[in-house]
N, C-alpha and C positions, 0 to 999 in steps of 0.2 A: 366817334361812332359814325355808324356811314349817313349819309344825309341823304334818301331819295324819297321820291314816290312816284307812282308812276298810276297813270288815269286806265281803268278799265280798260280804253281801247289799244292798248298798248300790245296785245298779244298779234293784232294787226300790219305791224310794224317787221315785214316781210322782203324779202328780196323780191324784186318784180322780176317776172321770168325771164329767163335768158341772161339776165347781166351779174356781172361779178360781184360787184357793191352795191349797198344799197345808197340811195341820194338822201342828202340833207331834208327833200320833200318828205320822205319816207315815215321823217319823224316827227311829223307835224304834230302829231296828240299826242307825244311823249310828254310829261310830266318834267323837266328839267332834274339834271343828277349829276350830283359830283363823288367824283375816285378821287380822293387821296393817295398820291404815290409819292417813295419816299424811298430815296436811297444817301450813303453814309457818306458821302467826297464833296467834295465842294463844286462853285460855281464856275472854275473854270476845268472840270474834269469831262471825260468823255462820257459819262453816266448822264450826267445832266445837260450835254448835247444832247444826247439820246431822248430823255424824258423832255427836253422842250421841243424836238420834232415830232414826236411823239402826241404830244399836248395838242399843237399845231393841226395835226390832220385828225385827229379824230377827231376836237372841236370843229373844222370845217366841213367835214363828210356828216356829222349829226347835225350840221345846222345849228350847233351852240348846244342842245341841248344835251351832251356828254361835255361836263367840264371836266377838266382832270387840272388837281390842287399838287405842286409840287411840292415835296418838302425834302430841302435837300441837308445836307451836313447833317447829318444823323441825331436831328430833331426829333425824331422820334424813338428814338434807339438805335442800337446795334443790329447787325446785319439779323442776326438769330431773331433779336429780338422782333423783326421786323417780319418777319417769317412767320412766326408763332402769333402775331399781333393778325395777320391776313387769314392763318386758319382761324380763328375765332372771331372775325370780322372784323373786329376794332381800327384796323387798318385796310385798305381796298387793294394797293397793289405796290411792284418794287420794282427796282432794276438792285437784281442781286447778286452778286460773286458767285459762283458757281460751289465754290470752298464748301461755305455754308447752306448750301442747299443740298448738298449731296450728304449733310448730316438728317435730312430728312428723308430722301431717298437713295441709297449707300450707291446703288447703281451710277447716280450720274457722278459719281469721284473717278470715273475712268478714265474722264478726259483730264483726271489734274495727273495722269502716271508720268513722268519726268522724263522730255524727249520723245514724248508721245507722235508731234507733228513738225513736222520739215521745215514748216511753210505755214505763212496765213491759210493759203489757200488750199494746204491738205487738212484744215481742220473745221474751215469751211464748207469743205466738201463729205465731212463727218457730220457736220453739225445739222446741216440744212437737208442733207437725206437721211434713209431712211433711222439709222440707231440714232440720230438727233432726236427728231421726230417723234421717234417711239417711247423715246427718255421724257421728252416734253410733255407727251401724251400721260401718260405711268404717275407724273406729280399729283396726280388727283387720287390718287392712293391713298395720301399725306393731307386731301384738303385744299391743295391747291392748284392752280390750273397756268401749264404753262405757255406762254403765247409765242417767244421768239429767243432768239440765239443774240446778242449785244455781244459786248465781248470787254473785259479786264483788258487780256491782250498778251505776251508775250514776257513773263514774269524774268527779270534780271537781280543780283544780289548789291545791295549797297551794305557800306559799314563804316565804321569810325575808326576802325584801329590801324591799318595797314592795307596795301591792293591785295589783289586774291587774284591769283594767277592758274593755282591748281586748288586740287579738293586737300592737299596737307596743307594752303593758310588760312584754311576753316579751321582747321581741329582747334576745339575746344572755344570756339567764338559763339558767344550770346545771340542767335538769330532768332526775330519774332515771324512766326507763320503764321499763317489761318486755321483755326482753327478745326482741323480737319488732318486725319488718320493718316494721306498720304503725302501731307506737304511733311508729317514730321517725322514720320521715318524717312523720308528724301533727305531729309538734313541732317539726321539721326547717321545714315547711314554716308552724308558727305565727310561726317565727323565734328559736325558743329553741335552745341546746344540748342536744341529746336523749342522756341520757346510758343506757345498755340496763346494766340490774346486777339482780343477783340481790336480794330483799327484805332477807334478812336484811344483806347490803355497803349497803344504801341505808341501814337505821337507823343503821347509824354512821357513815357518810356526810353523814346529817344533821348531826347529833353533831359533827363535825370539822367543819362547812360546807365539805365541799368539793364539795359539789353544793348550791344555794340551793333546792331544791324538788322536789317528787313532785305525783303523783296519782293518788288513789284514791276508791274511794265513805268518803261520810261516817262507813259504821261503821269502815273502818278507820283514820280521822284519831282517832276517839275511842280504841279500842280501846289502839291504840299510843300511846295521849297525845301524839299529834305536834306537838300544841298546845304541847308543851315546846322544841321548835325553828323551828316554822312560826308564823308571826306572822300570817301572813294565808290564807285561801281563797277561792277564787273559784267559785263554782256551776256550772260550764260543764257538766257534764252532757255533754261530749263522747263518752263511748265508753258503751256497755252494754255491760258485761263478764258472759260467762254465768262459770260455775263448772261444771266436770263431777266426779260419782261417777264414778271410770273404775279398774277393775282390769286386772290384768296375762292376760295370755291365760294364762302356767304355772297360775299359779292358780286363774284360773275352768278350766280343760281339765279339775281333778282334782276338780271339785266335782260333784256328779249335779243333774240335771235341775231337779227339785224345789227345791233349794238355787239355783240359776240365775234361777229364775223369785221367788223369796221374795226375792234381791238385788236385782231389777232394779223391784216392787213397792215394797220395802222404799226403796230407794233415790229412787224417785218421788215417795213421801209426804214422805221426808225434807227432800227438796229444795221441796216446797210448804211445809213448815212452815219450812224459814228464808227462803222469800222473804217472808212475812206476817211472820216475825220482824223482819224489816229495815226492812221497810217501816213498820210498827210504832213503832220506835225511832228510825227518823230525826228526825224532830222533835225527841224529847227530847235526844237528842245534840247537835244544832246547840243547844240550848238551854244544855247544860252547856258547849260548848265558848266560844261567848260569854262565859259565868259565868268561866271559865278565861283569858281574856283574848285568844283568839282572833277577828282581827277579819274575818268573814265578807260579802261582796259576794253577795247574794242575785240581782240583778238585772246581770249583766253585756251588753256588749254580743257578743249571741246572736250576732245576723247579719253583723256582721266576722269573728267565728271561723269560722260556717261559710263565709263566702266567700273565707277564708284557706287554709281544708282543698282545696277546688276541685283542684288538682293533683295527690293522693294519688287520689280517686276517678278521673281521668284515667290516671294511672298504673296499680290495680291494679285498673279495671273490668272486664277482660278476663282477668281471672288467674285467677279462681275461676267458670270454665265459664259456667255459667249460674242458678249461686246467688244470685248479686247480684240479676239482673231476677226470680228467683220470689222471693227478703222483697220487691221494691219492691214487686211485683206483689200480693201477699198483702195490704202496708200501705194499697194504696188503697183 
């Protein structure tokens, strides 16, 4: 449960005119308070770069007095469950997939439509103006309040049974998705078995092959050594997966103003410093994972897979208002 209090004078706890942040002085009569934040990958993934710089600056802008308690490797649960645990307080905040969060508000699954973005930087440039923004804004719909854009990052296919060169050496292969509506018609319609499970049911899943393959960005093929099960990946670069800092509305409701605006700052940088983390490391990853014996298809056929996906955008072009045409719009 959340652990604060916070002393009468707390509603004092103000931005001094004119400056952006507020100072660690600011929060002198604050009562000390810790957020629990909790997301599902481990300690050497980009999530948890993200939540230790994160950590980092808001404990020094509060002057200590906002601790934020990591808990990482889905200690707490599964991504949903982590979600549901934040609307009803019992949890304070996340760095969460984007997958499962758009099962809370359907809107933000726009950004998983397969092929959506060119480039880091054309979804970057989705994310962080205005339909980012407004998507972020709209999770308080749901109970929960969203602070920043992290990022998954650039989802590729690994598997166990053979490479995958086009969409006919899917047909009929066991692939686990995220749970969420348009990763499994994306695979549905590559021709594979799309199988929707929670991360952590999927690593054992591997484990047992009773699912032949996933997909993810390359830092998470490293991170989880999936190299120990998946024999091959393929570069598809299908989905740009953001990641959001999102906390629970009980949470932020009990926090003052000052502490509101040093999360949502705080949260901003954090998530620039792990996308340059990621982006960073890609290289040497695919490097170790070769070394590893992982055999990687750098060069796939691109334009089968997107003219494969063709009925997923037919299907849910209409479904998310008029988000879709403002990124196309933005990307020309």
């Amino acid at each position: 449960m959340l652990r604060r209090s916070f002393l009468a004078g707390t509603a004092a706890v103000t931005f001094a005119a004119g400056t952006a942040l507020a100072a660690p002085e600011d929060f002198a009569e604050m009562e000390p308070v810790t957020l629990r934040l909790a997301h599902v990958v481990n300690e050497q993934d980009g999530f948890h770069v993200a939540a230790e710089k994160f950590k980092e600056l808001v404990e020094e802008r509060t002057g200590g007095k906002v601790n934020i308690e990591i808990h990482p490797s889905a200690t707490l649960g599964d991504e949903r469950t982590l979600l549901e645990g934040m609307q009803i307080g019992s949890i304070d905040m996340g760095v969460i997939t984007n997958g499962p969060v758009s099962n809370f508000l359907e809107d933000m699954a726009v950004f998983e439509l397969p092929f959506l973005f060119p480039s880091r930087e054309a979804a970057y440039k989705a994310l962080d103006g205005e339909v980012g923004q407004e998507l972020l804004d709209r999770l308080q719909e749901v109970n929960l309040k969203g602070l920043a854009y992290a990022e998954r990052g650039f989802r590729n296919l690994t598997n166990s049974v053979k490479p995958v060169e086009s969409p006919a050496d899917l047909e009929g292969m066991r692939i686990r998705v995220m749970e969420n509506p348009v990763y499994i018609d994306t695979f549905r319609a590559l021709g594979a078995n799309a199988i929707p499970m929670a991360w952590t049911e999927a690593l054992t899943a591997m484990q047992q092959s009773t699912i032949d393959g996933q997909e993810n960005p390359v830092g998470v093929v490293h991170s989880f050594k999936l190299d120990e099960t998946q024999d091959y990946m393929t570069m598809t670069r299908h989905t740009y997966a953001p990641a959001i800092f999102v906390a629970g509305m009980p949470a932020w409701s009990k926090l003052p103003e000052a502490a509101h605006d040093v999360l949502v700052e705080a949260a901003r940088e954090a998530a620039s410093h792990e996308r340059a983390f990621n982006e960073e490391m890609e290289a040497e990853q695919l490097e170790e994972l070769r070394a590893r014996g992982m055999e990687i298809d750098t060069d796939p056929d691109l334009a089968a897979f997107k003219a494969q996906v063709a009925p997923v955008y037919e299907e849910y072009g209409q479904k998310f208002g008029d988000y879709l045409d403002r990124i196309q719009a933005q990307a020309e």
